[in-house]
Biopython code that builds the backbone (N, CA, C, O; Angstrom):
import numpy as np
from Bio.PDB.StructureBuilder import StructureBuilder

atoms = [
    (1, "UNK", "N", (-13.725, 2.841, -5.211)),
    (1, "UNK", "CA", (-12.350, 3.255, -5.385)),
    (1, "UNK", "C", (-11.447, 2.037, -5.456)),
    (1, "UNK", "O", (-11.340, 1.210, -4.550)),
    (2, "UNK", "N", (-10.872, 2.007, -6.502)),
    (2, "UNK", "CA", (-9.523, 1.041, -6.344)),
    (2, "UNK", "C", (-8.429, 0.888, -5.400)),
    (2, "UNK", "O", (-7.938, 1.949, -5.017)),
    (3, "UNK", "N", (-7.865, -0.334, -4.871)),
    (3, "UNK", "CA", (-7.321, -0.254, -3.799)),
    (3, "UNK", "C", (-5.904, -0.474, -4.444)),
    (3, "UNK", "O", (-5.594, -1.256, -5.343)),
    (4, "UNK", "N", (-4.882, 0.699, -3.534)),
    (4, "UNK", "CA", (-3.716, 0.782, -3.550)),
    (4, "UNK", "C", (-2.476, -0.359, -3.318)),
    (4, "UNK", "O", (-1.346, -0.399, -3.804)),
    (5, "UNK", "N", (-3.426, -1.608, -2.015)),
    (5, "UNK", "CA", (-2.730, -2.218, -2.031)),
    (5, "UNK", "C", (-2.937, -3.293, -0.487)),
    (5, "UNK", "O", (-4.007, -3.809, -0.165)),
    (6, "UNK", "N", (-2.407, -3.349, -0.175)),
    (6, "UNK", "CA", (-2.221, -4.029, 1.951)),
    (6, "UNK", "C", (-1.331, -3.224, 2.450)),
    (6, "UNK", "O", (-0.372, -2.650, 1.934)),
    (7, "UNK", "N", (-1.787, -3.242, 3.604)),
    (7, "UNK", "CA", (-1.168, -2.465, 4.650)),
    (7, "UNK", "C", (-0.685, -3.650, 5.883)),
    (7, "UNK", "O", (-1.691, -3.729, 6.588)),
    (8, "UNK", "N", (0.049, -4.305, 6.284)),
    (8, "UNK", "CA", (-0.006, -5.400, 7.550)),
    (8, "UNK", "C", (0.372, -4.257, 8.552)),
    (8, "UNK", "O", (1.213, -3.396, 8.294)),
    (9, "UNK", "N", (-0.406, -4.345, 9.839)),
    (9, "UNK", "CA", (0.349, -4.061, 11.003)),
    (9, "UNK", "C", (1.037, -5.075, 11.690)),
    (9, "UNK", "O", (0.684, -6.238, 11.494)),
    (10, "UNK", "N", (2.029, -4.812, 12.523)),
    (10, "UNK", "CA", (2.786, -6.034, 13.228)),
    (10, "UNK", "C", (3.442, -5.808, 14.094)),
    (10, "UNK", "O", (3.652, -4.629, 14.378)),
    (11, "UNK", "N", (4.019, -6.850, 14.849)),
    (11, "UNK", "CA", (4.813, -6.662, 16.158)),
    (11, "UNK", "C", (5.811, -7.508, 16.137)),
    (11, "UNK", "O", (5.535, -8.702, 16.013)),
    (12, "UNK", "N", (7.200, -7.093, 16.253)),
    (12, "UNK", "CA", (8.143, -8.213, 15.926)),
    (12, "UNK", "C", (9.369, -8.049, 17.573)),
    (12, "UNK", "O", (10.168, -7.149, 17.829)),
    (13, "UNK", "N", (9.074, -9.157, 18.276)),
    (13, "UNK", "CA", (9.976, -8.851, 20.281)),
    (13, "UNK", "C", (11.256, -9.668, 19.473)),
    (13, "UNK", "O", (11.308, -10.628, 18.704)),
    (14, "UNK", "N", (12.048, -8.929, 19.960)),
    (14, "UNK", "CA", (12.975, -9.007, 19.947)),
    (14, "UNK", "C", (13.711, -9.889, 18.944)),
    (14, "UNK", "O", (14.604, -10.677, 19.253)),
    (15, "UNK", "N", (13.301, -9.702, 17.859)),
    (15, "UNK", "CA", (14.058, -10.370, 16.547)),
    (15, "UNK", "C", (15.085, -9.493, 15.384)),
    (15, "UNK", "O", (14.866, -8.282, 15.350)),
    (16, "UNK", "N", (15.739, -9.812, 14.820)),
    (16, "UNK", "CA", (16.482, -8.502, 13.982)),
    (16, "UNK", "C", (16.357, -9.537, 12.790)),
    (16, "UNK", "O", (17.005, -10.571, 12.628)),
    (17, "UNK", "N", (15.230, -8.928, 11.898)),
    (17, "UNK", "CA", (15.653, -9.236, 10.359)),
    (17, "UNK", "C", (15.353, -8.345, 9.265)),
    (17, "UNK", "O", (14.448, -8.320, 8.430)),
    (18, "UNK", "N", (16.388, -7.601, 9.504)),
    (18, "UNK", "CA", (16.937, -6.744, 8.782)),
    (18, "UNK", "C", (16.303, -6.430, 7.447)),
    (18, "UNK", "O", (15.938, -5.276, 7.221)),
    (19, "UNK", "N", (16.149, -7.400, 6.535)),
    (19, "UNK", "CA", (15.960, -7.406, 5.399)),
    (19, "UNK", "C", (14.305, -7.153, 5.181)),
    (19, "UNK", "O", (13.819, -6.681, 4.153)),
    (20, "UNK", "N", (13.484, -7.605, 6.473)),
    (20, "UNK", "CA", (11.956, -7.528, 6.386)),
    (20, "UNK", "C", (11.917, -6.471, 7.345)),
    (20, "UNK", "O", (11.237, -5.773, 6.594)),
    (21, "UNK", "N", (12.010, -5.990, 8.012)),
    (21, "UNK", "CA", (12.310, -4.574, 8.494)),
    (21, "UNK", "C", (12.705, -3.444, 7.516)),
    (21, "UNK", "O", (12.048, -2.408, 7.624)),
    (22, "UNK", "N", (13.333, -3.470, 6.910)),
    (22, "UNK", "CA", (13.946, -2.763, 5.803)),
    (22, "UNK", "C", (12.604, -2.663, 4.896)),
    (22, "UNK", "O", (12.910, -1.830, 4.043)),
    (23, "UNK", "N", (11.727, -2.941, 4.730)),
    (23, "UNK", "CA", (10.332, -3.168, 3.932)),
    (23, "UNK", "C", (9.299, -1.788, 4.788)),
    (23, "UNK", "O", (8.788, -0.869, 4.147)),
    (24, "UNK", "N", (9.219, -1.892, 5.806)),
    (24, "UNK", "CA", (8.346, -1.576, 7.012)),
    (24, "UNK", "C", (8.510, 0.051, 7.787)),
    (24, "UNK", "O", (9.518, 0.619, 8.206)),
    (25, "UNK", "N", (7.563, 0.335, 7.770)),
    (25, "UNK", "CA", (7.975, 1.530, 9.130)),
    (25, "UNK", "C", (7.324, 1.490, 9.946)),
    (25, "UNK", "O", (6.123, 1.252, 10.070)),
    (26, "UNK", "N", (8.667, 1.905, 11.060)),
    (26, "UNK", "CA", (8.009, 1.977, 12.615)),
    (26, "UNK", "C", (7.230, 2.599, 12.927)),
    (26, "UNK", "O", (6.873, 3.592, 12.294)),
    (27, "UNK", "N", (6.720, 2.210, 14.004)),
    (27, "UNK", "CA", (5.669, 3.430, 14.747)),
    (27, "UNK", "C", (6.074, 2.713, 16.185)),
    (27, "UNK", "O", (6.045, 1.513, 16.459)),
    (28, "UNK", "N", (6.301, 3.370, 16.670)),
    (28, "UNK", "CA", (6.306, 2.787, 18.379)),
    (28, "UNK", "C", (7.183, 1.356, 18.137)),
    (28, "UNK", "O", (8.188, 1.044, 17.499)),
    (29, "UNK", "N", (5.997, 0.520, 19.217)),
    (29, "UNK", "CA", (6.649, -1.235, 19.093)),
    (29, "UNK", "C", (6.388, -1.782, 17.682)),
    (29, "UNK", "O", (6.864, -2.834, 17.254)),
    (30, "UNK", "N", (5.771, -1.147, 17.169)),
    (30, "UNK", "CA", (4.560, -1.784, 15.548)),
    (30, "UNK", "C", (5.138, -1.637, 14.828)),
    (30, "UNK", "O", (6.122, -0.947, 15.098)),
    (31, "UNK", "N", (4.988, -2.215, 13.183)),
    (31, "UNK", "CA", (5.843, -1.934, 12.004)),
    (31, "UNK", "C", (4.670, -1.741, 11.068)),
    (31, "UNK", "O", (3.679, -2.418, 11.344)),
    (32, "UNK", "N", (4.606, -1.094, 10.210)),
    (32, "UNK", "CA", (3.641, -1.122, 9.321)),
    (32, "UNK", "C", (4.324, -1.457, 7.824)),
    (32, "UNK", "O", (5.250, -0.827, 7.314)),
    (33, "UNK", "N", (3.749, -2.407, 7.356)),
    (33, "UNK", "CA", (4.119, -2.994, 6.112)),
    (33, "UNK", "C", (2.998, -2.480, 4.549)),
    (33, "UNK", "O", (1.813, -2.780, 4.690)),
    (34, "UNK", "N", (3.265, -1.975, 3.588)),
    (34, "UNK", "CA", (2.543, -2.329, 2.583)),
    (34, "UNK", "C", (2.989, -2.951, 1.761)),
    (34, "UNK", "O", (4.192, -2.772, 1.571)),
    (35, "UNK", "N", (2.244, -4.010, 0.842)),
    (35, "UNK", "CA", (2.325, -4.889, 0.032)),
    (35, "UNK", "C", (1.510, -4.399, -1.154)),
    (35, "UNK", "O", (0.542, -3.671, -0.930)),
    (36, "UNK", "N", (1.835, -4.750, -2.436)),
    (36, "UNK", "CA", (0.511, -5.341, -3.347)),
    (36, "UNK", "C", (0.056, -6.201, -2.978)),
    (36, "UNK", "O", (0.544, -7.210, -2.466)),
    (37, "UNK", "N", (-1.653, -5.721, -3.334)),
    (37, "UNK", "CA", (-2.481, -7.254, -2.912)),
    (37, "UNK", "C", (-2.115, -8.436, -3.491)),
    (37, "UNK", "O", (-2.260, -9.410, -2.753)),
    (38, "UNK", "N", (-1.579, -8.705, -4.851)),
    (38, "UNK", "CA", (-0.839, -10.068, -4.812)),
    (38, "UNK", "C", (-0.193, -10.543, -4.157)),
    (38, "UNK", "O", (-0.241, -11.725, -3.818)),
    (39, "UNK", "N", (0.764, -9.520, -3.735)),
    (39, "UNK", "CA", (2.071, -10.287, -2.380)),
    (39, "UNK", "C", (1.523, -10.268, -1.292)),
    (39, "UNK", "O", (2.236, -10.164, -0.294)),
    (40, "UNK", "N", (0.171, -10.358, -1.167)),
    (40, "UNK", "CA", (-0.342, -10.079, 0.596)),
    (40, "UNK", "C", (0.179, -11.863, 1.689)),
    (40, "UNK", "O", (0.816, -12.084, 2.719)),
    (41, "UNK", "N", (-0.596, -12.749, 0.617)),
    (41, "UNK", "CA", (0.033, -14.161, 1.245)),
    (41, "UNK", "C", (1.350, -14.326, 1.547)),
    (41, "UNK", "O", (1.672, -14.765, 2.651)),
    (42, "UNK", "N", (2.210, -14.017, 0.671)),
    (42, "UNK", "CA", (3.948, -13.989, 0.761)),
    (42, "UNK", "C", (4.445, -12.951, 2.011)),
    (42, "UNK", "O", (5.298, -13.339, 2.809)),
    (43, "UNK", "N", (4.006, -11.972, 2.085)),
    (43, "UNK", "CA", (4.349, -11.089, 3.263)),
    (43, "UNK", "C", (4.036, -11.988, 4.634)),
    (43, "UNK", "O", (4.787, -12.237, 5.577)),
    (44, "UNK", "N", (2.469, -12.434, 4.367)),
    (44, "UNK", "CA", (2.621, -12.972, 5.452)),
    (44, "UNK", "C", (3.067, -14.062, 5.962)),
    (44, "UNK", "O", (3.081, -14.299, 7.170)),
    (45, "UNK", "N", (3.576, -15.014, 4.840)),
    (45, "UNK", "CA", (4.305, -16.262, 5.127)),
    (45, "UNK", "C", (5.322, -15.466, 6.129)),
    (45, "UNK", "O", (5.408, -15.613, 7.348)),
    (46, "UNK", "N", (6.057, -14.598, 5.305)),
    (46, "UNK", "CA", (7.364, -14.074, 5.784)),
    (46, "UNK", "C", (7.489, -13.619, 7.367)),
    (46, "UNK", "O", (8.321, -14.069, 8.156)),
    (47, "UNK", "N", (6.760, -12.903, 7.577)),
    (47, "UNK", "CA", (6.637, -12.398, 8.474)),
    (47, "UNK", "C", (5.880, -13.537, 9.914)),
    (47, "UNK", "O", (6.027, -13.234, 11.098)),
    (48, "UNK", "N", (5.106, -14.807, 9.451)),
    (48, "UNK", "CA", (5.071, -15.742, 10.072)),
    (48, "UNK", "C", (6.603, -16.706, 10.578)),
    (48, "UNK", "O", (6.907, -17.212, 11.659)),
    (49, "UNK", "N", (7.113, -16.669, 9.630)),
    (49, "UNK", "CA", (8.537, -17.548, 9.506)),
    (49, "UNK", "C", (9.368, -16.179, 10.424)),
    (49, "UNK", "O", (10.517, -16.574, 10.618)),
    (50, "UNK", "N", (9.273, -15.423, 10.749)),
    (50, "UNK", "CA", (10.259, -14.400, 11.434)),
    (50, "UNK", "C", (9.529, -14.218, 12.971)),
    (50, "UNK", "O", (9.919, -13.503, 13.894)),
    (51, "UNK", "N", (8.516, -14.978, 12.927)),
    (51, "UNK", "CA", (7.801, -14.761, 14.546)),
    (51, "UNK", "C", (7.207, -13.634, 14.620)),
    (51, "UNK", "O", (7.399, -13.154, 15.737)),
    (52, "UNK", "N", (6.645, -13.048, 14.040)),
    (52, "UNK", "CA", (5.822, -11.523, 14.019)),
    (52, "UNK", "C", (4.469, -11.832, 14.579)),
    (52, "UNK", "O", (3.907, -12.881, 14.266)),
    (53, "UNK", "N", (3.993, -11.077, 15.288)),
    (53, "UNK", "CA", (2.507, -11.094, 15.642)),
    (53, "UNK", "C", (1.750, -10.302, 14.825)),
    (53, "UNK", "O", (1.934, -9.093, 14.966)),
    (54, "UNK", "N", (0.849, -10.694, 13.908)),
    (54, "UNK", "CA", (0.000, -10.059, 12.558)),
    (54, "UNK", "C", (-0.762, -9.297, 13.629)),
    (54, "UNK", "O", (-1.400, -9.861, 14.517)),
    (55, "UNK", "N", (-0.653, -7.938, 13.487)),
    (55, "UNK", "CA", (-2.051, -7.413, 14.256)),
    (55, "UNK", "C", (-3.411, -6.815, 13.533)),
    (55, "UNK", "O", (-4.525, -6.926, 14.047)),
    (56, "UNK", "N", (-3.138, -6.103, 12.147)),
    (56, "UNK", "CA", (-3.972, -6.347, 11.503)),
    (56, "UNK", "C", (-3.747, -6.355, 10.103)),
    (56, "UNK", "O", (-2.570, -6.118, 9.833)),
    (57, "UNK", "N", (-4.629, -6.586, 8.922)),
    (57, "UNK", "CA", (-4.579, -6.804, 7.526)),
    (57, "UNK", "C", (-5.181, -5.588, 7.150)),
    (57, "UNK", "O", (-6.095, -5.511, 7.970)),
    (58, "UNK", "N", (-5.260, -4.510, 6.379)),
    (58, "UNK", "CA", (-6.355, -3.040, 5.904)),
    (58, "UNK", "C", (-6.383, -3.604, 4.628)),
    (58, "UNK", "O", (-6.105, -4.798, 4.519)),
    (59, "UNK", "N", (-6.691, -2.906, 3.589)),
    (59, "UNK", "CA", (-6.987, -2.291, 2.133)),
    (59, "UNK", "C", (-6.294, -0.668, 2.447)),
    (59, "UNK", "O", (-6.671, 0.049, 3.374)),
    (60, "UNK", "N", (-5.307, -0.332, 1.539)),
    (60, "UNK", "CA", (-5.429, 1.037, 1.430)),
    (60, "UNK", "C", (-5.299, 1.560, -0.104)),
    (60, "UNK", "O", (-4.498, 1.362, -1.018)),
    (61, "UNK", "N", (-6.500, 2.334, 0.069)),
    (61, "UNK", "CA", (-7.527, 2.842, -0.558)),
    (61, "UNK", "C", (-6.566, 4.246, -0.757)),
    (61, "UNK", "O", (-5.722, 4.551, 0.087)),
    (62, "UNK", "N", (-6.883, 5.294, -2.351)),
    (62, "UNK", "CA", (-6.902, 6.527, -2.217)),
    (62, "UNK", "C", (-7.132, 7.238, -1.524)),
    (62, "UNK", "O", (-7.612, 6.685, -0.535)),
    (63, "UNK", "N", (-7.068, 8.435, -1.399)),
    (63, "UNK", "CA", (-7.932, 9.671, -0.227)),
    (63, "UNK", "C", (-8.804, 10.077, -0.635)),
    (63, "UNK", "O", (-8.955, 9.625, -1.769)),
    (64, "UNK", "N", (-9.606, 10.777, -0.349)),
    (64, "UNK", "CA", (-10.595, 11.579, -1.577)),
    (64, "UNK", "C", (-10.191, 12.883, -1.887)),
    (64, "UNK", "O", (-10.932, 13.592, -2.569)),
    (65, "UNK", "N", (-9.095, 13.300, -1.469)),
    (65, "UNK", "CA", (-8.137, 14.358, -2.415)),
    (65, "UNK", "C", (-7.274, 13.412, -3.869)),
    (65, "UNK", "O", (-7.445, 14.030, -4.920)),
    (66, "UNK", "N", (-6.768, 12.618, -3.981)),
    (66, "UNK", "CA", (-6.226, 11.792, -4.218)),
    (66, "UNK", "C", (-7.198, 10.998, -5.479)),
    (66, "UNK", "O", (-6.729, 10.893, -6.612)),
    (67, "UNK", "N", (-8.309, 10.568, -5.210)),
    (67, "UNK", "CA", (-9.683, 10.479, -5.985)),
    (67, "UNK", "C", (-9.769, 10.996, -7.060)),
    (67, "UNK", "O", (-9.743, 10.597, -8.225)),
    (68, "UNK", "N", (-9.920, 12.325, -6.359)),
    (68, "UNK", "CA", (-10.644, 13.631, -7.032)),
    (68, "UNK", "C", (-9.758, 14.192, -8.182)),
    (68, "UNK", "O", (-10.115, 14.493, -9.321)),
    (69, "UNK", "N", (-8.224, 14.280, -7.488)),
    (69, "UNK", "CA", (-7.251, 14.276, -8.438)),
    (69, "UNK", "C", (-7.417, 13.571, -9.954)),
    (69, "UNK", "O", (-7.530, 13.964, -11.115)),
    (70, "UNK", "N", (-7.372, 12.445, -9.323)),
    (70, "UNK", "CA", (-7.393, 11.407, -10.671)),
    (70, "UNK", "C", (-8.468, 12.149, -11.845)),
    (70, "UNK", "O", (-8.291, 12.504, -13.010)),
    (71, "UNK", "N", (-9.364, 12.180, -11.149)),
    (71, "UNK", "CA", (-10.577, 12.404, -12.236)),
    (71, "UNK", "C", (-10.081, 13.781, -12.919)),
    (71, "UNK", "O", (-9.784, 14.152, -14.055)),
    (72, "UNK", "N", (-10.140, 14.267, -11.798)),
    (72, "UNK", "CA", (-9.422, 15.871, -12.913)),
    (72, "UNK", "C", (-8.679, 15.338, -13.778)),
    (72, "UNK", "O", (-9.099, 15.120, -14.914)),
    (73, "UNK", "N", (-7.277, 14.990, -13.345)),
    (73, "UNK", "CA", (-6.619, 14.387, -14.740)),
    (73, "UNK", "C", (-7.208, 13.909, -15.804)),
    (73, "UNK", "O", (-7.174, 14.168, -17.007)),
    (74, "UNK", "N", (-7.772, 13.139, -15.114)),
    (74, "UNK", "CA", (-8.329, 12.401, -16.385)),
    (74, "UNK", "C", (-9.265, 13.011, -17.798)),
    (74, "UNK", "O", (-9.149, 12.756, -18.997)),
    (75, "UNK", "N", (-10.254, 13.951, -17.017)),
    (75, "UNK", "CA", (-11.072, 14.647, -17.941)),
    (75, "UNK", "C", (-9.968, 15.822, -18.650)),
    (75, "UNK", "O", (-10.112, 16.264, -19.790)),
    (76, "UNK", "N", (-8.902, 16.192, -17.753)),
    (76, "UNK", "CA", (-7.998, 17.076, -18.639)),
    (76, "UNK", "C", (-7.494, 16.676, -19.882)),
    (76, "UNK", "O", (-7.324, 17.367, -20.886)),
    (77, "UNK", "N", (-7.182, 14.990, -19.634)),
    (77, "UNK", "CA", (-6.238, 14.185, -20.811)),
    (77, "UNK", "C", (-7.621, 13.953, -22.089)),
    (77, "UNK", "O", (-7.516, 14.072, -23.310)),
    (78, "UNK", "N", (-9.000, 13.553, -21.185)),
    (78, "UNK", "CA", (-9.758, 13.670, -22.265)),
    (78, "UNK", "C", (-9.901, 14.474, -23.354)),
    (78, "UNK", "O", (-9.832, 14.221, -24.557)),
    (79, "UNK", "N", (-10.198, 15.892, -22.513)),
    (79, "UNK", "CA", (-10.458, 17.360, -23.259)),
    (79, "UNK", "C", (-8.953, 17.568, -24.273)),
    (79, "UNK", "O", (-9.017, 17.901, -25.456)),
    (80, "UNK", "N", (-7.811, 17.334, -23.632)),
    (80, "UNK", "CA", (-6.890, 17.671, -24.857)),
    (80, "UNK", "C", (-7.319, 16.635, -26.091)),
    (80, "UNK", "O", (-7.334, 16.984, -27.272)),
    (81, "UNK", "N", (-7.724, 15.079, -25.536)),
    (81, "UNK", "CA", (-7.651, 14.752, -27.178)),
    (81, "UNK", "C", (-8.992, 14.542, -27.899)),
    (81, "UNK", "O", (-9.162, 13.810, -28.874)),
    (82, "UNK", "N", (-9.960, 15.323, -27.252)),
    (82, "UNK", "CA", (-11.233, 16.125, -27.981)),
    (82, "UNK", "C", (-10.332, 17.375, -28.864)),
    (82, "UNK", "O", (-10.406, 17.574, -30.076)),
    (83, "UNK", "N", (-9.715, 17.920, -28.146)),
    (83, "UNK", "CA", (-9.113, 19.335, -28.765)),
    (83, "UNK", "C", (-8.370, 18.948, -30.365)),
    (83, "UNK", "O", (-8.675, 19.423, -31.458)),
    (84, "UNK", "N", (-7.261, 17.876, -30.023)),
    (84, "UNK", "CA", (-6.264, 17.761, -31.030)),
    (84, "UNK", "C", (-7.090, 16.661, -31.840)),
    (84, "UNK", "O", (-6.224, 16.122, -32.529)),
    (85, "UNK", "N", (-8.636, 15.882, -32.194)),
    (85, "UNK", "CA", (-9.039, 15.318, -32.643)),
    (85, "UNK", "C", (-9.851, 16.133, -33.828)),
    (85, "UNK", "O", (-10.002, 15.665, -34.956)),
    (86, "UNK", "N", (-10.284, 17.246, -33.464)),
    (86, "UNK", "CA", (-11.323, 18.560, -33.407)),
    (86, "UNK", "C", (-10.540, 19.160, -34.652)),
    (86, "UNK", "O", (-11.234, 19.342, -35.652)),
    (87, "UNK", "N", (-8.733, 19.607, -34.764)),
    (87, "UNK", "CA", (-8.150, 20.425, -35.241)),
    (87, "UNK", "C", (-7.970, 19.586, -36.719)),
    (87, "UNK", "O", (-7.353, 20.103, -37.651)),
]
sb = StructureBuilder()
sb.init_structure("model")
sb.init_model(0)
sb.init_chain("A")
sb.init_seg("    ")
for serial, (resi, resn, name, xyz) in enumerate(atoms, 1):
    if name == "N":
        sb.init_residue(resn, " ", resi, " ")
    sb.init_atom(name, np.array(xyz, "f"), 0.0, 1.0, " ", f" {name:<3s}", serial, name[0])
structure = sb.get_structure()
């Protein structure tokens, strides 16, 4: 499965920056960040330069509802242009 992207977890005591917060949602003390995997280094510069404690890095991945979806689509978009190729 292709990956959606990064996920950072993090912990930021007592800092206000607004603008990288504004990126993030809370959960409790934690922030959860996603990135594209290109911007994964840049997030974390950022979030180094703001004093954050990285707690972890993921991959997030589709669901397998989400998966499964796709493929349906996909064979749907096929079958129409079998259909309108056909006519």
């Amino acid at each position: 499965m292709k990956t959606q992207g990064m996920e950072i977890l993090f912990e930021l005591a007592g800092q206000s920056t607004a603008p990288l917060l504004a990126k993030a949602t809370r959960t409790g003390d934690r922030y959860r960040w996603q990135v594209p995997e290109q911007d994964l280094y840049g997030a974390i510069e950022q979030l180094r330069a703001a004093g954050a404690k990285i707690l972890s890095v993921s991959q997030v991945r589709a669901t397998l509802e989400e998966f499964f979806m796709n493929l349906v689509e996909a064979d749907r978009a096929q079958a129409a242009a079998v259909e309108v190729s056909e006519k």
